[in-house]
N, C-alpha and C positions, 0 to 999 in steps of 0.2 A: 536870512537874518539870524536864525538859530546857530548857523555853522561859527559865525563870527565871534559868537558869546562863548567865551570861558566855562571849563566843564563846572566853575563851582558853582556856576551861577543857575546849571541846570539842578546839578545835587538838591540845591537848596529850594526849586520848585518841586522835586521828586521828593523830599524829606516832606516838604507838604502836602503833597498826594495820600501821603502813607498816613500822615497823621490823621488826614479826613476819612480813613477807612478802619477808624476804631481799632488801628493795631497799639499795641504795648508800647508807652515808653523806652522799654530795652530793648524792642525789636526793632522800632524802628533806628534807635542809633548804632546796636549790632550791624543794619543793614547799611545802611549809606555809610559807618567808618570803614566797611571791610571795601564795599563801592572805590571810596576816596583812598583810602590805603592800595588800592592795588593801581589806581591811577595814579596817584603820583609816584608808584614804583615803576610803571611801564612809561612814565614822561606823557602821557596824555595830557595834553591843553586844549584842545578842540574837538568836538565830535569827528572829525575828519581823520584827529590821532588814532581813534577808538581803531582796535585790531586782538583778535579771538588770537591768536595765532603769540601773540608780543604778552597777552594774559595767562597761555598755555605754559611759555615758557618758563615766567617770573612763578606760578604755582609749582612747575617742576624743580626749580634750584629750590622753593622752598622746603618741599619733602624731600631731596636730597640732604636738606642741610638740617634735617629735621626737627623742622622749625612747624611744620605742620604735616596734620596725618591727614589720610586720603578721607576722611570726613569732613574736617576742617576746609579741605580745598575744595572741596563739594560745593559746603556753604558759600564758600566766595562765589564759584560759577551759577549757584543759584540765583545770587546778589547780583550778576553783571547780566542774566538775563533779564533780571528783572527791570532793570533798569531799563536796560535794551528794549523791552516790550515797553515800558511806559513811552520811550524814542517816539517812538513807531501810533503808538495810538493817541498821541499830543501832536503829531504830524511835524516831530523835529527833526525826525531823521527819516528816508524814506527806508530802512529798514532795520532789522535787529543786527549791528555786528558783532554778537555773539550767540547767533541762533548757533553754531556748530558746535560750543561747547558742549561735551559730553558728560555726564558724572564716572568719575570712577568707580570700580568695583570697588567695594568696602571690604567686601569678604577675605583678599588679599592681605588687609591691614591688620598688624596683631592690633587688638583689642586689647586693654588694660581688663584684668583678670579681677573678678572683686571675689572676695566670699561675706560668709559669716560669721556670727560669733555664738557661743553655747549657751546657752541659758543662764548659767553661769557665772560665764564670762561678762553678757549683756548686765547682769543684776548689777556687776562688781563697778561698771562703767557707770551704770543710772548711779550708785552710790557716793561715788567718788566724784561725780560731775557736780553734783548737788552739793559739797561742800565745797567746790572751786573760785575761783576769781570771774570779778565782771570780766567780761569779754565783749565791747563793743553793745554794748547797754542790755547785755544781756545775763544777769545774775546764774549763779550757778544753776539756782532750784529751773530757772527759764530755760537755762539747755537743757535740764533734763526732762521737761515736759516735752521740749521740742524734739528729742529722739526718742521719749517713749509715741509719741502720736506722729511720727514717722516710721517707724519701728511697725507699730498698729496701722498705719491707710495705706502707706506706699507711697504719701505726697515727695513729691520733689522738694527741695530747698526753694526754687522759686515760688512755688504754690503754695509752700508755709508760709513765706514771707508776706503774702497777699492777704490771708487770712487777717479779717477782725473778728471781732466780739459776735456779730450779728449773724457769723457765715456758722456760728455752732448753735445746731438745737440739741443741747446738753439734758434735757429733762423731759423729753417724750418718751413714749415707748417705745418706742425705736430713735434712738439716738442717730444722729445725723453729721458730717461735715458738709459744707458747703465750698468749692471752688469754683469759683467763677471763666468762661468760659476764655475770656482775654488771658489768663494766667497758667491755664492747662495747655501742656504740648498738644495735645490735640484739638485745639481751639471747638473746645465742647465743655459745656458744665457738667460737674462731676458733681453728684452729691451720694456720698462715700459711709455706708452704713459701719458704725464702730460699735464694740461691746459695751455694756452698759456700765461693767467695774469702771472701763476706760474714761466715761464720758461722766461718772460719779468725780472719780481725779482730779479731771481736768476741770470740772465743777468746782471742785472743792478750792482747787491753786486760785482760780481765778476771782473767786469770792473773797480770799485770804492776798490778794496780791488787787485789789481794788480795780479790776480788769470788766468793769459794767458797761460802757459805755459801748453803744453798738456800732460806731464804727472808727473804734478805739483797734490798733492794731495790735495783736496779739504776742506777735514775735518782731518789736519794732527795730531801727540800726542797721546800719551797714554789713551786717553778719552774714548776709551771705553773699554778698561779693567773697569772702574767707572762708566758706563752711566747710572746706575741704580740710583747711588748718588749725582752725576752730576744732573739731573732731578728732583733728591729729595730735591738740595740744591734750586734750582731756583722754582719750588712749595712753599717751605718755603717762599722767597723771593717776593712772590706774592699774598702771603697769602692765597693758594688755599691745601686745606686738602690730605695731599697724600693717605689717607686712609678713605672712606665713613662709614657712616653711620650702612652698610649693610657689612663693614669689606673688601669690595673692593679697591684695589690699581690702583696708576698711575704712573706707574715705565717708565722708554726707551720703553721698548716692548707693553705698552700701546697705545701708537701714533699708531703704526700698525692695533692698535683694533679700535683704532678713524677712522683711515681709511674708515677701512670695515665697521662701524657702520654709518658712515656718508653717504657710496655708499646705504645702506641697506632703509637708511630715506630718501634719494633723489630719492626714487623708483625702481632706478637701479636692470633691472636684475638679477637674484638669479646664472645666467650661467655666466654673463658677471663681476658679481665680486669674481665670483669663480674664471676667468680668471686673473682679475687685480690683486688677492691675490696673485696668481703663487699659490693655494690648489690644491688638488689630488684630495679630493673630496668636493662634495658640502656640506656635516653636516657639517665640519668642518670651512667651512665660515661661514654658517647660525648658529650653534649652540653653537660654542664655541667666534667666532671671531666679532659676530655681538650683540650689546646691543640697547636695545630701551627701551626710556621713557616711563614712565606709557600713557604721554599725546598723545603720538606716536600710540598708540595703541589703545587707547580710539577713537582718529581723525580717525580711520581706518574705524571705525565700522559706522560714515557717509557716507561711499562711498557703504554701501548697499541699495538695495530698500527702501523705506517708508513702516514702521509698518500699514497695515488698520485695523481700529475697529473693532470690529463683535459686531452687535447688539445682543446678545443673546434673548431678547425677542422676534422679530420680524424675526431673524434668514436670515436676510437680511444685505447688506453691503451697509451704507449711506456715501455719501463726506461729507465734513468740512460744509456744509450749511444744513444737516439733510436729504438731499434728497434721494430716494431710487435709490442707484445704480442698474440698469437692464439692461440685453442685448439690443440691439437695434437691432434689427430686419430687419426693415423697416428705411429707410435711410427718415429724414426729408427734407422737401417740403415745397414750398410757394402755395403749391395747397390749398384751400382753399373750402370748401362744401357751399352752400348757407343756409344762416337762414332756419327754417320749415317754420315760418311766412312770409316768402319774397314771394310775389307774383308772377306769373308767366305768361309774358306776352304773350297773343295767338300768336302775330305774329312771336314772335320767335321758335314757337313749331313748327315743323318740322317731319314728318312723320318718323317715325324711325323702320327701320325694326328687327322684335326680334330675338336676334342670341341667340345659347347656353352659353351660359360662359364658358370663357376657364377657366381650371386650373391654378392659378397660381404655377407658379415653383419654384424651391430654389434659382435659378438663379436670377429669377426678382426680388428677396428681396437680393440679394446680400450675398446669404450664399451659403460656398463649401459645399458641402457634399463629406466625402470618400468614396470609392469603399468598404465595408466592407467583398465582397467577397471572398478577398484573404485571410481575418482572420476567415474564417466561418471555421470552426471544425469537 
């Protein structure tokens, strides 16, 4: 009976399933259009159609034609398994036909290059945004809150977007964001410790912007469906280059890099901004997430020992004034020997009886010696 019924007709009990398991409005229809989009590109009408092999192909013209990157086609084959197992455990189909799809390597794929921006740079952006045009009901002074506390947690564009009123506790003492566990890529609630100037600010706008109600949203509008262009337009607007030098970009998802790049130069931690990222693992902060300046790097190499000379002639090692650096031995004294010349008066000679000489020890000159018996061979 299943085999007879048209694929939309399963899509739209498998859109159902997703919705009863508390996933996100945008996931679930990310997942069944990328589903339905690659069906109706390989002509599937029937379960019978379905074929890993007719899906392998239609992702391969699409990275050819560079319409999509090996991540991007990832997501589809994770979508047409997914499906596939729902087949299988609704007993519509007796098995997964796309259990053989594979993921691609990622690593192969250039990656779109982001950096940062300077301190500077960042001030002249917050400045210039806050006098800008609405953009999708979103007033200037609102973008600029919105990338100073992206800028500050490392939230994603989605994750701001979900934010109301009641997810910030703005006046404890330890100040707090809240995202919810539906809206975080790692489907985990993040509750994201901010500095307290920060959360004075963001205090302050929202009292002056009638922003009370708790679960009034924060950053309301379509903006970020556009947050990449949204940011590209206010970059313009401040005349800062969204594109460097070195072919690096400064898109929405940028501010996040700022983040991590800024905890990395403040010394912070290599475990403790692994934490604040919400990363899985630590390369991924350090290596992808984290940028520093040539000068960053350079100032590092101060905080090592001091280079000493070597004399190579004398094969001895002198301080800054040429003197020959030597062990010291024998710790210095204000004992003092008398001249040879100095005469010596009878009365004070005094009968002195002649003892042996002791040995002196390593002790009395102030050096340990090891036990070197326990290394004897």
């Amino acid at each position: 009976e299943a085999r007879k019924q048209k694929i939309g007709t399963h899509l739209d009990a498998f859109k159902t399933e997703l919705d009863t398991r508390n996933n996100t409005k945008k996931h679930i229809e990310q997942t069944v259009n990328r589903i339905d989009r690659g069906f109706r590109a390989c002509g599937f009408e029937r379960l019978d159609d379905l074929s890993s092999s007719a899906v392998n192909l239609w992702l391969s013209n699409k990275r050819n034609e560079k319409e999509f990157s090996v991540k991007t086609c990832n997501y589809y084959m994770s979508a047409f398994k997914q499906f596939g197992t729902w087949l299988v455990n609704t007993r519509r189909f007796p098995e997964n036909p796309f259990r053989y799809l594979n993921n691609l390597n990622t690593r192969i794929d250039k990656q779109r290059e982001r950096r940062h921006l300077s301190e500077s740079e960042f001030e002249i952006l917050l400045k210039t945004t806050k006098a800008g045009k609405l953009y999708r009901k979103l007033t200037g002074n609102d973008r600029k809150m919105l990338y100073l506390t992206a800028a500050h947690t490392g939230f994603r564009a989605r994750e701001l977007s979900s934010l109301t009123v009641g997810h910030f506790d703005l006046r404890s003492k330890h100040p707090t964001i809240t995202v919810e566990a539906a809206y975080a890529k790692n489907r985990k609630q993040a509750i994201q410790p901010i500095r307290n100037d920060l959360a004075d600010i963001l205090a302050a706008w929202m009292d002056e912007t009638d922003r009370k109600q708790a679960d009034q949203v924060v950053w309301p509008g379509s903006w970020v469906e556009r947050s990449a262009q949204m940011i590209r337009k206010d970059l313009e607007e401040a005349e800062i280059s969204y594109e460097d030098s070195e072919g690096r970009v400064f898109d929405f998802h940028a501010l996040r890099h700022q983040f991590i790049s800024n905890l990395a130069a403040a010394g912070v931690h290599p475990k403790v901004a692994q934490q604040l990222a919400r990363h899985s693992t630590i390369n991924l902060t350090m290596d992808r997430y984290t940028h520093l300046e040539d000068k960053q790097v350079t100032d590092a190499l101060t905080m090592l020992p001091a280079v000493y000379q070597i004399d190579q002639d004398k094969d001895q090692e002198k301080d800054s004034e040429g003197e020959l650096l030597v062990p010291m031995l024998v710790p210095a004294s204000d004992f003092s020997c008398p001249e040879p010349s100095s005469p010596v008066i009878a009365e004070e000679q005094a009968p002195v009886k002649e003892e042996t000489p002791k040995p002196i020890s390593a002790e009395d000159l102030g050096v340990v010696c090891l036990d070197v018996s326990s290394y004897d061979t």
